[in-house]
Backbone bond lengths (Angstrom), bond angles and torsions (degrees), N, CA, C in turn:
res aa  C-N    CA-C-N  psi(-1)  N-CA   C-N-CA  omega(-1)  CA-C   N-CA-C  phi
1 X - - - 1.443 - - 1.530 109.85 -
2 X 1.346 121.79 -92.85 1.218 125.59 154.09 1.413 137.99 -71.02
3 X 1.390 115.52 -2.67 1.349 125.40 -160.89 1.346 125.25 93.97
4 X 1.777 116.82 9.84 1.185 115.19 -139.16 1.702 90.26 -111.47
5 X 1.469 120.69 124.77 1.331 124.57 -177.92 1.723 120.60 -79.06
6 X 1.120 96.68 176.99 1.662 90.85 174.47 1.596 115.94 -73.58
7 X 1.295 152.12 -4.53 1.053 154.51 165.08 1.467 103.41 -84.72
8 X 1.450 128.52 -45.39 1.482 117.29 -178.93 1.241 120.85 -62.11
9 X 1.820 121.52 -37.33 1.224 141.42 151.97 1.538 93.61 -17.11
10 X 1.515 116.41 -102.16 1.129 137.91 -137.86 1.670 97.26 -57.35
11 X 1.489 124.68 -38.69 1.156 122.65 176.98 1.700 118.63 -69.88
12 X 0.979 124.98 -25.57 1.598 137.19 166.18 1.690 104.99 -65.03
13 X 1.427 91.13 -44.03 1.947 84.26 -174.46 1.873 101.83 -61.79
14 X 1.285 101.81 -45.28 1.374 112.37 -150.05 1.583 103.89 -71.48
15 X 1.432 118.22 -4.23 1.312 134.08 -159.01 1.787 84.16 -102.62
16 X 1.163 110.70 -77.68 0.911 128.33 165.15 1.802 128.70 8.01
17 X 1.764 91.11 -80.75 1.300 116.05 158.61 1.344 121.62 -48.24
18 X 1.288 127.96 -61.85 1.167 111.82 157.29 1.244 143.24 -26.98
19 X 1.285 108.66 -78.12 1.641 136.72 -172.61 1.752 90.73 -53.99
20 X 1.464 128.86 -63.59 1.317 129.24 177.21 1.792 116.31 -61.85
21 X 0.823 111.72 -64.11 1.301 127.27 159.56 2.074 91.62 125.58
22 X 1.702 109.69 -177.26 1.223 112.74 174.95 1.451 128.44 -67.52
23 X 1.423 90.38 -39.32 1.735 92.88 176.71 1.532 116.47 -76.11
24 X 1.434 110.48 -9.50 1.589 85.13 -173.28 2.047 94.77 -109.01
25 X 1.217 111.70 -2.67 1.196 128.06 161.93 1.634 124.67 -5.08
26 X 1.442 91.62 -62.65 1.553 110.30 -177.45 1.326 122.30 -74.86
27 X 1.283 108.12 -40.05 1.497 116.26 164.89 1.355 120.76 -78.00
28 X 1.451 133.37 -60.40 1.374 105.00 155.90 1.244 130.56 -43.53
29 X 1.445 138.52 -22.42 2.120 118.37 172.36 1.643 84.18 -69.39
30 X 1.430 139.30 -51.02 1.310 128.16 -165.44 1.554 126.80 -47.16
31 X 0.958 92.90 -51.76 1.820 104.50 157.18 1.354 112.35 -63.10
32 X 1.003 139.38 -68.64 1.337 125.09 -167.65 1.182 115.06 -77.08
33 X 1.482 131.31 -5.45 1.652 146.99 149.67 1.561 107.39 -56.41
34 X 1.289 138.35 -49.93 1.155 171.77 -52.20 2.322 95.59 177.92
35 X 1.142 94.63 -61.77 1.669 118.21 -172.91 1.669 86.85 -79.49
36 X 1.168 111.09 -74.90 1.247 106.62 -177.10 1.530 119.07 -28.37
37 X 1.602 111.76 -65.78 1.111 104.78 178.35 1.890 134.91 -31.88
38 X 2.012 82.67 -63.24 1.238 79.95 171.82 1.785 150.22 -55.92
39 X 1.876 89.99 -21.15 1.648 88.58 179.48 1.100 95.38 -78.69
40 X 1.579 147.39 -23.18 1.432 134.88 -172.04 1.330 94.26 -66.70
41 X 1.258 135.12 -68.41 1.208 131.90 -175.05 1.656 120.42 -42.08
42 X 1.309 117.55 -39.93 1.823 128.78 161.97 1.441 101.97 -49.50
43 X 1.256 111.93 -75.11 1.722 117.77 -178.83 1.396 109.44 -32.06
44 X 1.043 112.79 -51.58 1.593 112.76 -158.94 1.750 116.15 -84.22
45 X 1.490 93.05 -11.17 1.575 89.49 -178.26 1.778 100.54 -94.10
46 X 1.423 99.00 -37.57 1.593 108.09 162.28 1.888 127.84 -25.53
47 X 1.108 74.69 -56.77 1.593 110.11 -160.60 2.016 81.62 -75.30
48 X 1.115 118.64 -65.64 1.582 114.93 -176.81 1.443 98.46 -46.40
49 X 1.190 121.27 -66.06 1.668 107.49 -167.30 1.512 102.21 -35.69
50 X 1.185 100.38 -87.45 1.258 121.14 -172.70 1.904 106.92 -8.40
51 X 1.322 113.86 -64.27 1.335 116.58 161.93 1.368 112.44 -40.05
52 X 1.198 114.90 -77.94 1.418 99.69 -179.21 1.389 156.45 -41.55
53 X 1.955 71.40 -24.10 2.107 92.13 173.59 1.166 110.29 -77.58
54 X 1.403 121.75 -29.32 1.485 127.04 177.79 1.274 129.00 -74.29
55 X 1.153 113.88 -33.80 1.708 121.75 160.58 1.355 108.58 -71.82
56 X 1.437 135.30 -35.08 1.267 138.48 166.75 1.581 109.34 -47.86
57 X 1.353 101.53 -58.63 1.709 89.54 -171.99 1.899 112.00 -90.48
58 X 1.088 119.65 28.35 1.311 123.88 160.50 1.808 113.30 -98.46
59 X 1.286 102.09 -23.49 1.819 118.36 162.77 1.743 112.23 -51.19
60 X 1.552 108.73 -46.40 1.422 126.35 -167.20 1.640 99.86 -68.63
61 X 1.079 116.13 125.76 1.600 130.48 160.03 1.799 116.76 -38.52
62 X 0.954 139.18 163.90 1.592 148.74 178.12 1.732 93.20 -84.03
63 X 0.702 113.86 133.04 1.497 120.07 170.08 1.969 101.75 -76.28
64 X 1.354 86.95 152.09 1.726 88.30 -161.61 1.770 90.24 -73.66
65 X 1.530 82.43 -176.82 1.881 97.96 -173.52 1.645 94.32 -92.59
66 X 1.478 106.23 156.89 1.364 105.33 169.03 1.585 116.09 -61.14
67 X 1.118 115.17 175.30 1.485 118.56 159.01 0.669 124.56 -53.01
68 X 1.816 146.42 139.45 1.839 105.21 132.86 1.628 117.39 -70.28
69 X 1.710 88.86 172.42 1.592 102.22 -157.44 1.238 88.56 -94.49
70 X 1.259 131.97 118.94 1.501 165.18 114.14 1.473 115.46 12.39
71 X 1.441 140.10 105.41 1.280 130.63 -167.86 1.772 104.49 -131.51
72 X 1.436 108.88 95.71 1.655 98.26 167.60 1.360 158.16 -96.98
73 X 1.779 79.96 21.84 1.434 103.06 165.79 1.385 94.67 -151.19
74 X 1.320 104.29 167.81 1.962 106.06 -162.98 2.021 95.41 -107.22
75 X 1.208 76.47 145.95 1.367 94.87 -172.76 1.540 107.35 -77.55
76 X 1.500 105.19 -172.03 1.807 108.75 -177.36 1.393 113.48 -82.74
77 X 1.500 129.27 -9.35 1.527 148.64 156.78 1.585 103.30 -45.11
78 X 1.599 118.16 -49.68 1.702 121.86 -149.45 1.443 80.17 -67.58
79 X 1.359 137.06 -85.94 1.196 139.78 -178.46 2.044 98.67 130.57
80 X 1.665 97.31 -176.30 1.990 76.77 -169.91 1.159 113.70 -67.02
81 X 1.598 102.61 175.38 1.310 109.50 167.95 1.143 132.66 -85.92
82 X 1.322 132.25 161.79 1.783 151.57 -157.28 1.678 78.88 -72.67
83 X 1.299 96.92 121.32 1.509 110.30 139.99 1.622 123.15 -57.03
């Protein structure tokens, strides 16, 4: 998941327990069981748009190229004219 082994586990819980204590134990993993869920659930609908917008705009055509710019008399660049 995170990289997190079975000894870090047990030291996070045990930290945990403390700092929270037993009784409130259950309800904090519930909440953060709870939070968790929901950002997975955010991510994932995220993450769907996102798909969808992207296959959407591969549907859309290339927008054309500009013109070129049109010149009907020659500028001071052309230089004289051909004898």
């Amino acid at each position: 998941m995170f990289g997190v082994g079975w000894a870090e586990l047990l030291v996070i819980l045990a930290v945990a327990l403390v700092v929270v204590g037993p009784e409130k134990l259950p309800e904090v993993a519930r909440g953060l069981g709870r939070l968790y869920g929901q950002l997975y659930r955010t991510l994932t609908e995220a993450r769907e748009s996102l798909r969808a917008e992207a296959d959407l705009s591969r549907l859309d055509p290339p927008p054309d190229p500009p013109a070129p710019e049109r010149r009907d008399k020659p500028g001071p660049e052309a230089g004289p004219p051909d004898p």
